[in-house]
C-alpha positions as a printed Julia matrix, in Angstrom:
439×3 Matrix{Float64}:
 -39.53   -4.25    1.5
 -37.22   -1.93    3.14
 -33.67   -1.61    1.24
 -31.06   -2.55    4.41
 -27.91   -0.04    4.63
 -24.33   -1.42    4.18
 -21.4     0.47    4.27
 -19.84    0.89    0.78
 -17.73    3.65   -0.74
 -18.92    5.28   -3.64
 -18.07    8.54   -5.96
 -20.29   10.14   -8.67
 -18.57    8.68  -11.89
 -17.23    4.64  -10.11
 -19.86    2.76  -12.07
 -18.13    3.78  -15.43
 -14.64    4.05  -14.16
 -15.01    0.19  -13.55
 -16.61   -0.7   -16.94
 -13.84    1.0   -18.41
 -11.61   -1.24  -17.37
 -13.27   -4.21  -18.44
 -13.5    -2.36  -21.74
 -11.65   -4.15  -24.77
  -8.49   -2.35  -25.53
  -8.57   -1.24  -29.29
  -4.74   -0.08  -28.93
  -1.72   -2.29  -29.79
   2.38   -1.74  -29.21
   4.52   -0.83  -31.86
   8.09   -1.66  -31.51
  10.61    0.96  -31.76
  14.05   -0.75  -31.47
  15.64    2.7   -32.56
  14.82    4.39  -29.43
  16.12    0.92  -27.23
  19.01   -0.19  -25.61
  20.33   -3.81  -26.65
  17.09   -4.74  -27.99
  17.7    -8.24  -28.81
  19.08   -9.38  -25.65
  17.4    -7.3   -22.89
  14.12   -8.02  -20.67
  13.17   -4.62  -19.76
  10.26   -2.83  -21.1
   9.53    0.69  -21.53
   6.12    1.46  -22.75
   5.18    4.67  -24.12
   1.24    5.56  -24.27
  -1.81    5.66  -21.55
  -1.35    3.61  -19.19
  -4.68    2.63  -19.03
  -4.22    1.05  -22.4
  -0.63   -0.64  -21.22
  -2.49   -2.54  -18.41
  -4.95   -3.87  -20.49
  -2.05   -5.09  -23.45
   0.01   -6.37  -20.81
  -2.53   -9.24  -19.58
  -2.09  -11.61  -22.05
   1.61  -12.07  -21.67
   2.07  -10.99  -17.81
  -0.95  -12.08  -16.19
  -0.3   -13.27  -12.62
   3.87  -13.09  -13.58
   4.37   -9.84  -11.86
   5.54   -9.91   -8.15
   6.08   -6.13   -6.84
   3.84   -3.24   -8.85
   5.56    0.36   -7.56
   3.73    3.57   -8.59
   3.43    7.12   -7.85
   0.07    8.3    -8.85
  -0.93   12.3    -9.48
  -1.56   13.44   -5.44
  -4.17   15.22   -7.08
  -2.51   18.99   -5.64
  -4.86   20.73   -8.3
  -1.82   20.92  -11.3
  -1.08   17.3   -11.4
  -3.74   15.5   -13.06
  -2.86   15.07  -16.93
  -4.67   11.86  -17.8
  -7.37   11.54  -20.47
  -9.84    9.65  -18.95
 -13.11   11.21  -19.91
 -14.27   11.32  -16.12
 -14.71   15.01  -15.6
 -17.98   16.38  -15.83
 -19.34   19.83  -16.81
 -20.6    22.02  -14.34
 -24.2    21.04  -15.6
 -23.69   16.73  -15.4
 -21.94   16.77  -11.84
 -25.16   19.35  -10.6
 -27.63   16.52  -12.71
 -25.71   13.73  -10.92
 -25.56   14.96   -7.51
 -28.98   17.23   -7.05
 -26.54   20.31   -6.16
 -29.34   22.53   -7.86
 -32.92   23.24   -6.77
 -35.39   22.71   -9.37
 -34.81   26.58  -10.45
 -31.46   25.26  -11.44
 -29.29   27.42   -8.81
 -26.63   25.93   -7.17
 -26.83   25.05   -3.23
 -23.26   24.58   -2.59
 -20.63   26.02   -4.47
 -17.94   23.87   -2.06
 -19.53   20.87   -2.23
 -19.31   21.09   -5.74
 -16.07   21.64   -6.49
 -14.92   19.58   -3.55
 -16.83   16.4    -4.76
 -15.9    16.69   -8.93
 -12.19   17.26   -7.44
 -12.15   13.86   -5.62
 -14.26   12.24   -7.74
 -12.29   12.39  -10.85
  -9.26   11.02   -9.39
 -10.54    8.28   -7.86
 -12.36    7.33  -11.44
  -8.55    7.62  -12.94
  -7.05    5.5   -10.06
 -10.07    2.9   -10.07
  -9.69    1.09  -13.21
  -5.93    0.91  -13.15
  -5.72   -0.99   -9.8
  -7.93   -3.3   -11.14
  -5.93   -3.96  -14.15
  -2.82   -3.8   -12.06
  -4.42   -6.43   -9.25
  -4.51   -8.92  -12.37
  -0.79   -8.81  -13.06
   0.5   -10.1    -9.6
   1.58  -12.98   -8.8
   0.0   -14.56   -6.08
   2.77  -13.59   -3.51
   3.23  -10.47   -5.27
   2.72   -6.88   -3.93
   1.51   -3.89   -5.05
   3.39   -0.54   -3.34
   1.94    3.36   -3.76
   3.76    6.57   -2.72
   1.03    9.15   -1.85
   0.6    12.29    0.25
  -2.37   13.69    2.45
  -4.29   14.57   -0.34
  -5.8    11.57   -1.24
  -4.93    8.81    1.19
  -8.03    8.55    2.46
 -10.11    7.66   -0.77
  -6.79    5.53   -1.76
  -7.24    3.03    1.08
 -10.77    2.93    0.7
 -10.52    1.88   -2.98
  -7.29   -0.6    -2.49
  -9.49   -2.36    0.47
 -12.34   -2.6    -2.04
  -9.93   -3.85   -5.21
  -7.37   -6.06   -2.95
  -9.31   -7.06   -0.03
  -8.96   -5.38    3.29
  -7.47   -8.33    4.61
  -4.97   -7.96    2.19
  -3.45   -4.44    3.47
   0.24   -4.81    4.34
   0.85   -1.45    6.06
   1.4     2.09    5.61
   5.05    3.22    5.07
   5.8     6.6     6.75
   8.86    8.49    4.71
  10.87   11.39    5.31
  11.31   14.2     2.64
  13.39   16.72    4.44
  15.35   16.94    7.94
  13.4    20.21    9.12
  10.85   22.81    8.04
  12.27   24.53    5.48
  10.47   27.6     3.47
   7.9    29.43    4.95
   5.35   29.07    7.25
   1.93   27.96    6.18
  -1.29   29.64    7.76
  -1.46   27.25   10.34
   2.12   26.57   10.93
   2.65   23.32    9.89
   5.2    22.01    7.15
   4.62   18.6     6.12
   7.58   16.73    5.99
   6.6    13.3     5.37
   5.12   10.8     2.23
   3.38    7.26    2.85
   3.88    4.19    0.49
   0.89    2.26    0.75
   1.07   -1.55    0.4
  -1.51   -4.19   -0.34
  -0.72   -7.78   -0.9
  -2.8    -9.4    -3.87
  -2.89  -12.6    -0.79
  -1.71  -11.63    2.23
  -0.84  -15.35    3.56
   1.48  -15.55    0.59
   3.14  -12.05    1.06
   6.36  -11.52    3.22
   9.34   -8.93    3.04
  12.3    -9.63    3.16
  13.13   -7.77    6.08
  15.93   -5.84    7.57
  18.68   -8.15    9.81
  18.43   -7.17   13.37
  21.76   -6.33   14.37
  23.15   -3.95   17.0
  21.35   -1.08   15.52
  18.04   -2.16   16.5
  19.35   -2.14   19.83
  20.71   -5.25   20.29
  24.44   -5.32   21.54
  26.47   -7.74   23.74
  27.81   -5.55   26.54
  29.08   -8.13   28.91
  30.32  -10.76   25.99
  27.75  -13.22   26.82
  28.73  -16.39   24.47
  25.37  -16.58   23.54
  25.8   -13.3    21.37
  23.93   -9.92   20.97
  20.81   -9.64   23.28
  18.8    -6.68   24.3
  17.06   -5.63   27.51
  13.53   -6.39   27.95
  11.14   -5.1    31.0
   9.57   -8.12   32.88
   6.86   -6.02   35.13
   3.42   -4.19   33.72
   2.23   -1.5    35.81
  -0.98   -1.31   36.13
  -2.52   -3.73   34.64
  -3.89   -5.91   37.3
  -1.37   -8.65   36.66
  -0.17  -11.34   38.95
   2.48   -9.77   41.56
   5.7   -12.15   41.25
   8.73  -11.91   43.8
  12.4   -12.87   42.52
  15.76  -12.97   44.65
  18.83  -11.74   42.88
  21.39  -14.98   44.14
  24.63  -12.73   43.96
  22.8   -10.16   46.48
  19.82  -11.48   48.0
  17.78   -8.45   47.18
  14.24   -9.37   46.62
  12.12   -7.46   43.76
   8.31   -8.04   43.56
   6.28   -6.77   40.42
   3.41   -7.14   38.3
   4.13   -9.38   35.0
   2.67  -11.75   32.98
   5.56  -14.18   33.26
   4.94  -17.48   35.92
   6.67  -17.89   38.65
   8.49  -21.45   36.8
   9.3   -19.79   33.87
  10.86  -16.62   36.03
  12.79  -18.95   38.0
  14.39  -20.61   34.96
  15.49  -17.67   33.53
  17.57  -17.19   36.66
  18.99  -20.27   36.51
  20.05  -19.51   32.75
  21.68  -16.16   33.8
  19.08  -14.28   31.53
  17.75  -11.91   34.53
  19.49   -8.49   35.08
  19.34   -7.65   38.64
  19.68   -4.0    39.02
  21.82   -2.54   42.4
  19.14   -0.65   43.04
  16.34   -2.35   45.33
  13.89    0.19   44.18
  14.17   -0.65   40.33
  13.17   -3.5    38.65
  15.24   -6.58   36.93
  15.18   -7.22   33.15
  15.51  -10.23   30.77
  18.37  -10.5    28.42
  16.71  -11.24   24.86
  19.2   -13.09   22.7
  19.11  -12.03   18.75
  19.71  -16.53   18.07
  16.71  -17.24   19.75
  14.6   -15.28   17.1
  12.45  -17.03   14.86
  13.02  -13.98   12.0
  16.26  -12.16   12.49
  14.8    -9.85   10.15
  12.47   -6.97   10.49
  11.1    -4.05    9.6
   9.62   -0.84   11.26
   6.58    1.25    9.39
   8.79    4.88    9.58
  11.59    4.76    7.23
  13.06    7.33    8.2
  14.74   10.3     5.95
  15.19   10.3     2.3
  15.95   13.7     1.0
  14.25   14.89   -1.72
  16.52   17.71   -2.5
  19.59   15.31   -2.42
  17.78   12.81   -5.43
  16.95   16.17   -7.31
  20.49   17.58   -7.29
  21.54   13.9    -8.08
  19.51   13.82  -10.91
  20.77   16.7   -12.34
  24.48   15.85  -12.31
  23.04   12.79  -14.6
  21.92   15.3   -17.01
  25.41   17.03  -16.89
  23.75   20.03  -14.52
  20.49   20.38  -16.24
  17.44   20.76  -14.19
  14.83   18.63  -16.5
  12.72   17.14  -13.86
  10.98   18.29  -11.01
  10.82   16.38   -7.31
  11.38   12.75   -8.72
  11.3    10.23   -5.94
  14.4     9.6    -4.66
  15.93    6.59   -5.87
  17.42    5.49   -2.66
  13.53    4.92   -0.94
  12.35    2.69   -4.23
  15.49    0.39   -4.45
  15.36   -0.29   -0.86
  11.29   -1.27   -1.61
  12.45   -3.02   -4.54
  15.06   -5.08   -2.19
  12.37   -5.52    0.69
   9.51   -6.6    -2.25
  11.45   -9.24   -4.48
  14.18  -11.56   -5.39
  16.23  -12.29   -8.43
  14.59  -12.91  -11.4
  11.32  -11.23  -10.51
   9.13   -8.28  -12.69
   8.54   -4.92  -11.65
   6.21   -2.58  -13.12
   5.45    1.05  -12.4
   3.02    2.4   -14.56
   3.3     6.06  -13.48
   6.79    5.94  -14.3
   7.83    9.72  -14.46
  11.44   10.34  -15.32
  11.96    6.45  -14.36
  12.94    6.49  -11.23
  12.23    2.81  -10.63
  14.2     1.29  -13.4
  17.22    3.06  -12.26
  16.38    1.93   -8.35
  15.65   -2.06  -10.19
  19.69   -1.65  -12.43
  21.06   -0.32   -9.69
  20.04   -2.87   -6.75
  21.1    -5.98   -9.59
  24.2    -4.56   -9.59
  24.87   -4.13   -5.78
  23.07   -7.74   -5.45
  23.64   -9.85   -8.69
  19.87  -10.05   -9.11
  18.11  -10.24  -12.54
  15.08   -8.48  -12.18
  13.29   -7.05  -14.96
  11.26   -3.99  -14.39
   8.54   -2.79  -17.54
   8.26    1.1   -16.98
   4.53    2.56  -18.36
   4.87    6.79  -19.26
   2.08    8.55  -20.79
   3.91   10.78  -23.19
   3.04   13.72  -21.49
   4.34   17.18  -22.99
   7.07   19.18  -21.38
   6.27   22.9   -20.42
   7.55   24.7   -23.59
   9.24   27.14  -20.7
  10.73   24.7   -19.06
  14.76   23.54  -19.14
  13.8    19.86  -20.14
  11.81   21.53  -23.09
  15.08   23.94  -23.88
  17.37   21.16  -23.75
  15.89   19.12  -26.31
  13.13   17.12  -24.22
   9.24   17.45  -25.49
   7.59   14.74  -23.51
   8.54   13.11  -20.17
   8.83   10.01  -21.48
  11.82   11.18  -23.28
  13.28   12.34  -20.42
  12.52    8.95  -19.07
  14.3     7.29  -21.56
  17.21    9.07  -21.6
  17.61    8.92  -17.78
  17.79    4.9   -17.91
  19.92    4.94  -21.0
  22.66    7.36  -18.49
  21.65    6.05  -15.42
  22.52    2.2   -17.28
  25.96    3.25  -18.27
  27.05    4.93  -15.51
  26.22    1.47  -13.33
  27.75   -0.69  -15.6
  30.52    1.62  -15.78
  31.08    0.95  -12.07
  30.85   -2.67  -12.1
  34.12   -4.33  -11.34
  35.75   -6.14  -14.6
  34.82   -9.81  -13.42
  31.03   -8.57  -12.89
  28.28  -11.21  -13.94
  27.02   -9.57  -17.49
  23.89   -6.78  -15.89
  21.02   -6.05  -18.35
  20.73   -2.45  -18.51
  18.97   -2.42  -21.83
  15.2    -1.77  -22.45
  13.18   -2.41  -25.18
  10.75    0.99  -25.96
   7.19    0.18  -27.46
   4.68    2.86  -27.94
   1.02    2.45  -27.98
  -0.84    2.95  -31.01
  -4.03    2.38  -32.89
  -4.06   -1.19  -34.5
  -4.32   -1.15  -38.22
């Protein structure tokens, strides 16, 4: 019987990356209260170890109890891929796996080689983790991923296989830098823009908070209408083989006839309401005022983001760590606590399990401080060693996890620092747990 052909996406290596995750976790968390803040009264987390390991330990006590995951994978540039999955193959089992040598063991395709173990190992380190990571949301809950060029492609493809494709939010569009800055690449274009990828773990559950509509998103009030803010909306469609509809302006008697897919009743009505804008000119076409009350949602929110500047967070960063440069290109902290604002509500968990120099819990203090909130965010670092030539590694810092730690340990002062004197009490302590072998 002839096999029938489906579309699927597939990598050399997927079959194992997915038992791994289904793998029992031999690993526990030790508690280290002397590297913590307020250990006996805070919520936070930070967990020090693979974070493989730290998905699969944080099941039994956060299963479905986590409503926004953030993270910010390796963009797999060719100098950013530390993890210790054993998913790369020799030379010898990617050439067994993939036929890429003729039966005189030469190889066809020395492109196709490298380009397919390149891709292939990243998506076997991503793979597991979002299936972990699906587990721990809540069933409105959200899971948000900052990612470049490099490896959006394969990244949708595997979120539409682990979340659903019906179950893909959107695509956020972000600034890095105003302009090209640097020098030209061969073909003269400078990327200046990151996505943030967003899957819902149910998308009928799943809703922003949105952004209130207000007269920058060109609503304004120009001629003090009492019914408030309103903005101009076109009532013809060129073009489009709509039905041709003639009004009269009542003030001048001028007569405009257009295509639109509005009835002559309803068109009429709005004239009667004073919600047509007759322009002096014959030749040009009326409008419809739009009134901000009449909306349904006053809130919204557009795809592009606009501009958060990367060099700004980095020089912010280092006046944190008194003019030291110990961490390079961390997101900014602006973007993630405006996700974190759009994603959640008081009292809710974050996790980032990619959490760098912990960029997130400083977004998740600072936003409960501007807000009130209470949300408690559980930050996952892989203690990953510092380049020995490096300025974190001169000023005292071996692993980025350390650097991690230290950053929400400033980063919580200096907030609670700020916080007027009659301030609700903000938890800006974390609780540090590294994973070990049990025994």
């Amino acid at each position: 019987m002839e096999e029938i052909e489906s579309y699927e996406f597939t990598w050399v290596g997927k079959k194992a990356a997915a038992a791994e995750a289904f793998m029992p976790v031999t690993k526990t968390l030790r508690p280290c209260p002397e590297e913590s803040v307020d250990w006996d009264n805070t919520q936070n987390l930070y967990i020090e170890g693979d974070n493989l390991d730290a998905l699969k330990l944080l099941q039994e006590e956060y299963l479905n109890k986590v409503k926004m995951i953030y993270i910010d994978p390796p963009y797999n540039t060719g100098n950013d891929f530390v993890y210790r999955d054993d998913f790369r193959m020799t030379k010898e089992e990617w050439n067994e796996k993939t036929g890429a040598k003729s039966e005189k063991r030469k190889r066809l395709s020395r492109n196709s080689f490298d380009y397919g173990r390149f891709h292939s190992a990243w998506c076997s380190m991503i793979y597991p983790r979002l299936l972990l990571a699906r587990e721990l949301l809540t069933d409105d809950g959200a899971i948000f991923i900052s990612i470049d060029d490099n490896e959006l492609d394969n990244l949708k493809k595997i979120c539409n296989e682990v979340f659903g494709e019906s179950n893909f939010v959107c695509n956020f569009i972000w600034n890095t830098k105003k302009a090209a800055q640097g020098m030209a690449t061969a073909n003269m274009v400078v990327a200046n823009h990151e996505y943030v990828l967003v899957y819902a773990k149910e998308i009928s559950n799943f809703r922003f908070n949105g952004v209130e509509r207000d007269e920058n998103n060109g609503f304004s009030n120009p001629d003090n209408d009492p019914r408030g803010l309103w903005k101009r909306q076109y009532l013809q469609r060129l073009g489009q083989g709509l039905p041709v509809r003639t009004i009269t302006d009542p003030a001048t008697g001028n007569t405009f006839s257009f295509e639109t897919p509005y009835t002559q009743e309803k068109l009429e009505r709005w004239i009667e309401e004073g919600r047509i804008i007759f322009p002096a000119d014959p030749s040009k076409y009326p409008a419809r005022k739009e009134f901000l009350s009449e909306y349904a949602h006053k809130q919204q929110l557009v795809t592009s983001l606009g501009l958060f500047a990367t060099k700004a967070t980095t020089e912010k960063l280092y006046a944190l760590f008194d003019g030291e440069k110990i961490f390079n290109n961390p997101k900014p902290d602006t973007l993630i606590k405006f996700l974190v604002d759009q994603g959640t509500a008081a009292g809710d968990v974050v996790l980032d399990f990619f959490s760098g120099s912990a960029t997130t819990a400083h977004a998740v203090m600072q936003l409960n401080a501007e807000d009130n909130g209470n949300r408690r965010f559980i930050m996952v670092q892989l203690d990953e060693q510092c380049d020995p030539n490096s300025k974190a590694f001169k000023a005292g810092y071996t692993t980025i996890s350390e650097i991690g730690k230290e950053r929400i340990r400033r980063a919580g002062a200096m907030i609670k620092q700020s916080l007027a004197p009659n301030a609700s009490p903000l938890d800006v302590g974390f609780q540090v747990y590294k994973i070990g072998d049990n025994g």
